[in-house]
C-alpha positions in Angstrom: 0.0 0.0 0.0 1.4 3.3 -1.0 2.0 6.5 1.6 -1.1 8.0 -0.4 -3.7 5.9 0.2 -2.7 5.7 4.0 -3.3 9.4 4.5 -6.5 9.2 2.5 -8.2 6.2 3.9 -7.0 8.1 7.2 -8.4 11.0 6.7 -11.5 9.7 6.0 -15.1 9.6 8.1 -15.7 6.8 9.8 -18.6 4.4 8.7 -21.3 3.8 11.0 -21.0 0.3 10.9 -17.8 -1.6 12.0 -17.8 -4.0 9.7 -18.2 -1.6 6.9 -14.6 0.2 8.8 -13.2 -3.5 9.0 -14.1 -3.9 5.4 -12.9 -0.3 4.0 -8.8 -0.9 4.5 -9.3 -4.3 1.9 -11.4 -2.4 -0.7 -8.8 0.8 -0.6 -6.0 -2.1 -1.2 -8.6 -3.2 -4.2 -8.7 -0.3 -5.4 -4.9 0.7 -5.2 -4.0 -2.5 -6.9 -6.1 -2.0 -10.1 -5.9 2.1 -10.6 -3.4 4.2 -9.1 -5.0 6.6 -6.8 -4.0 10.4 -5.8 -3.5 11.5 -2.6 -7.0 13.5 -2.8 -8.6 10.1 -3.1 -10.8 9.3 0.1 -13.2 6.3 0.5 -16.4 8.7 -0.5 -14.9 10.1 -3.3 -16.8 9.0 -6.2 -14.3 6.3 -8.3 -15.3 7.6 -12.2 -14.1 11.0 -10.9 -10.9 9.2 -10.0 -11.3 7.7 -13.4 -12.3 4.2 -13.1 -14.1 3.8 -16.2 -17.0 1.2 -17.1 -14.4 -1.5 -17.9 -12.4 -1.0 -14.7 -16.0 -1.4 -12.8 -16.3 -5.0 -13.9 -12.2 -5.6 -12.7 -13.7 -3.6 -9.7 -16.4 -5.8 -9.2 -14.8 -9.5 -9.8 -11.6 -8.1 -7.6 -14.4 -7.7 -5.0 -15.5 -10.8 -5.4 -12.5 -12.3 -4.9 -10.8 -10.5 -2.5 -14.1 -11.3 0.1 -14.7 -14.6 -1.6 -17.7 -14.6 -2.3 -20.5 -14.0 -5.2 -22.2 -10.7 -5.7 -26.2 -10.9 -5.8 -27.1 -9.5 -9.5 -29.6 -6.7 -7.3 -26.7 -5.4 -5.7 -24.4 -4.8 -9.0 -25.9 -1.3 -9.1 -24.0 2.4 -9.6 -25.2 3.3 -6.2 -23.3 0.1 -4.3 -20.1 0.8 -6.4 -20.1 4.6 -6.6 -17.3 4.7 -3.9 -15.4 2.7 -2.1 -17.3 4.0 1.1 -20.2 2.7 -0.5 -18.6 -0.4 -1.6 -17.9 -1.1 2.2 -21.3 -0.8 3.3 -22.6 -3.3 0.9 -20.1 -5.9 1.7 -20.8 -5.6 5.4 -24.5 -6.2 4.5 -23.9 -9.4 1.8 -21.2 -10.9 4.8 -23.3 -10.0 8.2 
């Protein structure tokens, strides 16, 4: 993980749920691993403005998968769930609870 997405994740709000906070540092790594990622990234920011494009959604998605081993339910493949990687967080604490 590089310096900039420590200060970013860190700088960050904290999620209301802790499993959504537990889940947050392995998206971030995700994330990191398929785009690089300025040091104005945070986990709300939204990931086409840090220019993840339509293609790198579907790496997005399947690295998701992956990473938390598990299959994503067709309902919740929607913009809203992978707008950020906040709102990535919150959905993987709901599909794992």
């Amino acid at each position: 993980m590089n310096g900039q997405l420590t200060l970013a994740a860190a700088a960050s709000p904290q999620p209301a749920n802790p499993s959504a906070d537990a889940a947050l540092g392995r998206i971030m790594t995700v994330l990191a691993g398929l785009k690089p990622l300025s040091a104005k990234f945070n986990p709300t920011a939204y990931l086409a403005d840090a220019g993840f494009s339509s293609i790198d959604m579907v790496k997005v998605m399947l690295a998701i998968e992956a990473e938390f081993d598990l299959m994503i339910p067709q309902p919740d493949i929607t913009p809203e769930n992978f707008g950020s990687a906040r709102s990535i967080a919150d959905m993987m604490a709901r599909l794992t609870a």
